[in-house]
Structures are given as C-alpha cells and as structure tokens.
N, C-alpha and C positions, 0 to 999 in steps of 0.2 A: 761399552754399553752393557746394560745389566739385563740379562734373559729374562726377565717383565717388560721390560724396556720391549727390546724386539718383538717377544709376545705382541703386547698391543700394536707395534707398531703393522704387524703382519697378519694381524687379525683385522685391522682396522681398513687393509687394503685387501684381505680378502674379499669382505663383503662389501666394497666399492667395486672391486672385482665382477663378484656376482652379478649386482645390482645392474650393472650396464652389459653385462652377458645377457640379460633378461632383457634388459628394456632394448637390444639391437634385435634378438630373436623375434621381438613383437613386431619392430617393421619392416623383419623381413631377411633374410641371411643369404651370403653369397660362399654358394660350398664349393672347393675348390678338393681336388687330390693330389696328395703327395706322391714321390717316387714310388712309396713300400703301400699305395694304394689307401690309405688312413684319408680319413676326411680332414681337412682343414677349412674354418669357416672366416668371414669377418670376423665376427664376434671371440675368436677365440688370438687373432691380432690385435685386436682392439685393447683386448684385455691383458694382453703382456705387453703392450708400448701401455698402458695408465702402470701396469707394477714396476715396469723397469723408472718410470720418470719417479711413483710413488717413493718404491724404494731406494735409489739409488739415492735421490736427493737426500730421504734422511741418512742414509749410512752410503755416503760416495766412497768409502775405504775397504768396505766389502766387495766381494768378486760377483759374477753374476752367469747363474747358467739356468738356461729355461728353453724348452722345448721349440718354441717360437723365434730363439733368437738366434743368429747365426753366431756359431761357438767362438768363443774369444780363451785359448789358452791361457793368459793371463791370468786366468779367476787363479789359477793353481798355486799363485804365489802371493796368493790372498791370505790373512789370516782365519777372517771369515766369510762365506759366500752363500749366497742366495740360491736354492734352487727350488725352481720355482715350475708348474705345469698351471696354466692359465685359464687351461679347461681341461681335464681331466675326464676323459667320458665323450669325446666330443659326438660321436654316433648317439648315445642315448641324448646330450643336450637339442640336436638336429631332429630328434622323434616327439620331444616333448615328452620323453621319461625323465624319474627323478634320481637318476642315479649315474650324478656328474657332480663335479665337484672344483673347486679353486684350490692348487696344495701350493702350502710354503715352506721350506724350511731353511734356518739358517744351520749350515754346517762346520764344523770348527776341526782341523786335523782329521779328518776323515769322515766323521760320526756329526749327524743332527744335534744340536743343542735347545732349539728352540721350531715346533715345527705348528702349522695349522692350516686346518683340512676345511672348508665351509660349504655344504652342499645347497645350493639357494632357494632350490622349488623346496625342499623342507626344513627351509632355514632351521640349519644343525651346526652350529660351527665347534668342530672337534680340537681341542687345543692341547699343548703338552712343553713343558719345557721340562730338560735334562735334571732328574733327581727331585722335579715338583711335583711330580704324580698329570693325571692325563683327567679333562674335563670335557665333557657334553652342554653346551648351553649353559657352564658355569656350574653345572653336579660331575662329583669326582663319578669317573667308571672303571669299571675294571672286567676283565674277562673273566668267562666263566670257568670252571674247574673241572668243566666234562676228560673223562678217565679214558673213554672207550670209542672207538670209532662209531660202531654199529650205533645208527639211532643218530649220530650226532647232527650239527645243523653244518653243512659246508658250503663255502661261494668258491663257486667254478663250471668248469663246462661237464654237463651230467655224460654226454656222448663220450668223453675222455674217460673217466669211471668206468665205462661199460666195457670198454676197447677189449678186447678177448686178448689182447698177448698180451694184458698185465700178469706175472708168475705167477700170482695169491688173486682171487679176486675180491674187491671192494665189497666191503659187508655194505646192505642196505643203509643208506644213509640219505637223507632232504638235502638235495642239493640245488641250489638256485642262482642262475646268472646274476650279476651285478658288472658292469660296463667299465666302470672308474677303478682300477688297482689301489689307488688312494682310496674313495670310498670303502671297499670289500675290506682294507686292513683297519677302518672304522667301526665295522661292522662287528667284525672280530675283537677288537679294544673294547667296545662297549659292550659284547655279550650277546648281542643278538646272534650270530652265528658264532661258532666253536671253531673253527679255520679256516684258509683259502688258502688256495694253491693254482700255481701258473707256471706250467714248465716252458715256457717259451719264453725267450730274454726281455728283460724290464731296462727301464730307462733310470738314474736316477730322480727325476723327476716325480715318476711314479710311486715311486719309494719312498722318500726319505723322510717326509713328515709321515706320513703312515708307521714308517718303524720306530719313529720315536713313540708317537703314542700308543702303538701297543705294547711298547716297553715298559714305559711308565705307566701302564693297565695292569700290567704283570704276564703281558703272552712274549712271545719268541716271535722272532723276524729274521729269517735267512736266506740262504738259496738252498737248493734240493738235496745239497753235500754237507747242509749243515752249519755252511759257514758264514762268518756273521758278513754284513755289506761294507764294503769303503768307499767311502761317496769321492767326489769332485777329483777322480783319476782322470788320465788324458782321456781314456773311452769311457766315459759314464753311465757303463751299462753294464745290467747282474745278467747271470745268468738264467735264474730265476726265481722264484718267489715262493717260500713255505709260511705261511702267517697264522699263527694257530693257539691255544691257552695253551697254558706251558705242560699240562699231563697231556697233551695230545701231540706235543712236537716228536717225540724218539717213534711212538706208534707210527707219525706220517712218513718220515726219515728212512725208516727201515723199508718202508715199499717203493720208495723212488729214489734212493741214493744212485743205483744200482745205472742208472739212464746215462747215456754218456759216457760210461767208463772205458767202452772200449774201443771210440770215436780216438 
C-alpha cells in the first residue's frame, strides 16, 4: 500500500475515532483505573475496538499495537504495524479540556512512516507521512527556529523547571501543561510552542506519530541521551521524550543528558 493510502486510511478512522469519543462523553462515561493508577474510560475502549475492526480490516497483514489492547507479540514479525493510542489525554478528555487527541501511526522496521494526530474539541487533525512534509487541517507546518532557551514557549510541568537540584538553573521561560504527549509534539511541529519535554518513560504509542510529524516539520524527537526512538520492540517503551525545533535540541540535551547516568 502507498503512504497516501494509509494516510487517509488513518486519518479517516481517526476522526470517526474522535467523533464517538465525543458523542460517548455526552451520555455519560464509565471511568475505571488501571494498575499504574491512569484513568481508563468507556469511551477510550470504545474507541480502539472501532480502530482495531477499522483498521485491521483494511490492512489485515499489518501488525497491531495500541494501548487498550492486550499485547499480541506477533505485531513484531509484521512488516508493517499500527500503533495506535485511542485516547491520548484521557484525564484532560474526562474534564472536558481540549487537549486529547486520537494518535496513529503506521511503522515500518522500526521508524513511523505514515502517522496522524486528530484532536476533536478543536478539530486539528495533524498528519505526516515519511519524506512528505507534516500538515495542520491540510496547510504544510513547520517548527519554529527559536535559538535560545530564555523567553522560549515549552510544554511541560513548570514545578520540574523550578526543582532546585537541577546543576544550571532553567532561564525564564512560558511554560504550559498540555495532557496528550501526542498532542504537546503537535504543538511543537506546528510552531506554537518551541519544545517539550517528559523525563518519565513514554509509551510508543504516545510517540510515534508525533515523531514523525515533527520530523517532517523540521524539529528533533528523542529521548533525553539524545537518541533517536525504535518503535514496535518487545517493550514498547522510551525512556523519555525531548521534542523541540531543531536549534533548541543540543541547548535542551546538554541540561538533561546527564539523569540517569549513574543509575
């Protein structure tokens, strides 16, 4: 299949996705908690049994890994697989904030080829495939070219910033929660914010269409050592998340490489 192909095919179930995450929230949600304490809702099963029947039916030969669904090794010896987070944000989706999102991505030998992000309260749907460049609602985006920390716009937790045993301390910088990992590296691709960062382990899910598309935005996507992500391994999980335009990535690097090292 040709990465337009899956493009629409994944954009098209994104926002059917959405659509019935909304129209379940309206009569009513039944929140449940997971082991690691995370919220899980209806609506956020609801919505990975429509992706898994959606997609798998078009493409049955692709492997299939999503947050909701209990892991099936197998995807591994897939050429291509789905990874997919059904509700992305699910605490902000449960408050009726807007900063949740539907992520897709298809991944091919490690790496995203084809990925999309749709966030439904403002209906955004961020799309990207490998070497086509990254689009907002159908206008190409790209990240911005902020140089310098001080001043710049970051998503993440401002209390982590402040923490007094970081060696250098954080120049002044706007920094604002955003819920969805997927969303925040949207955030970043299109320009509204200058980077985000999350030193606590990510899922691929959270991941993997976000990193394409600030790829093909022109920003960097790795974990806090620098190094780039490889999706659909037997533990599907980074260690964690630097997402930033690309004159801001070695600046962010050099303050938190350093975490970890002697664990």
């Amino acid at each position: 299949m040709s990465l337009s192909a899956d493009l629409a095919l994944i954009s098209e179930a994104a926002r059917e996705a959405g659509a019935l995450a909304l129209d379940l929230r309206a009569r009513g949600l039944d929140t449940q908690f997971k082991a690691d304490k995370s919220p899980v809702t209806n609506a956020d099963l609801a919505c990975d049994a429509l992706l898994l029947e959606r997609l798998q039916a078009a493409r049955p030969d692709y492997g299939w890994l999503s947050e909701e669904t209990t892991d099936n090794p197998e995807r591994m010896g897939r050429q291509r697989t789905f990874v997919v987070d059904p509700i992305d944000g699910t605490r902000a989706f449960v408050k009726e904030k807007a900063w949740w999102a539907v992520s897709i991505a298809v991944v091919e030998a490690g790496r995203p080829t084809v990925g999309a992000i749709y966030a439904p309260q403002l209906d955004q749907l961020f799309v990207a495939t490998l070497g086509g460049g990254a689009f907002l609602n159908g206008q190409a985006i790209s990240t911005s070219q902020t140089g310098q920390l001080e001043g710049c716009a970051m998503v993440g937790d401002a209390e982590m910033f402040r923490h007094p045993a970081w060696p250098e301390p954080w120049p002044e910088m706007r920094v604002k929660a955003r819920n969805s990992i997927a969303y925040r590296m949207c955030l970043v691709a299109c320009g509204e914010f200058d980077a985000a960062l999350a030193l606590s382990p990510k899922s691929d899910w959270d991941l993997a269409a976000g990193d394409l598309i600030t790829a093909e935005a022109g920003g960097v996507s790795t974990n806090h050592y620098g190094q780039d992500f490889t999706y659909n391994g037997p533990n599907p999980t980074q260690r964690s998340m630097v997402c930033s335009a690309r004159p801001l990535a070695s600046l962010i690097l050099n303050r938190v490489r350093h975490i970890g090292l002697s664990s």
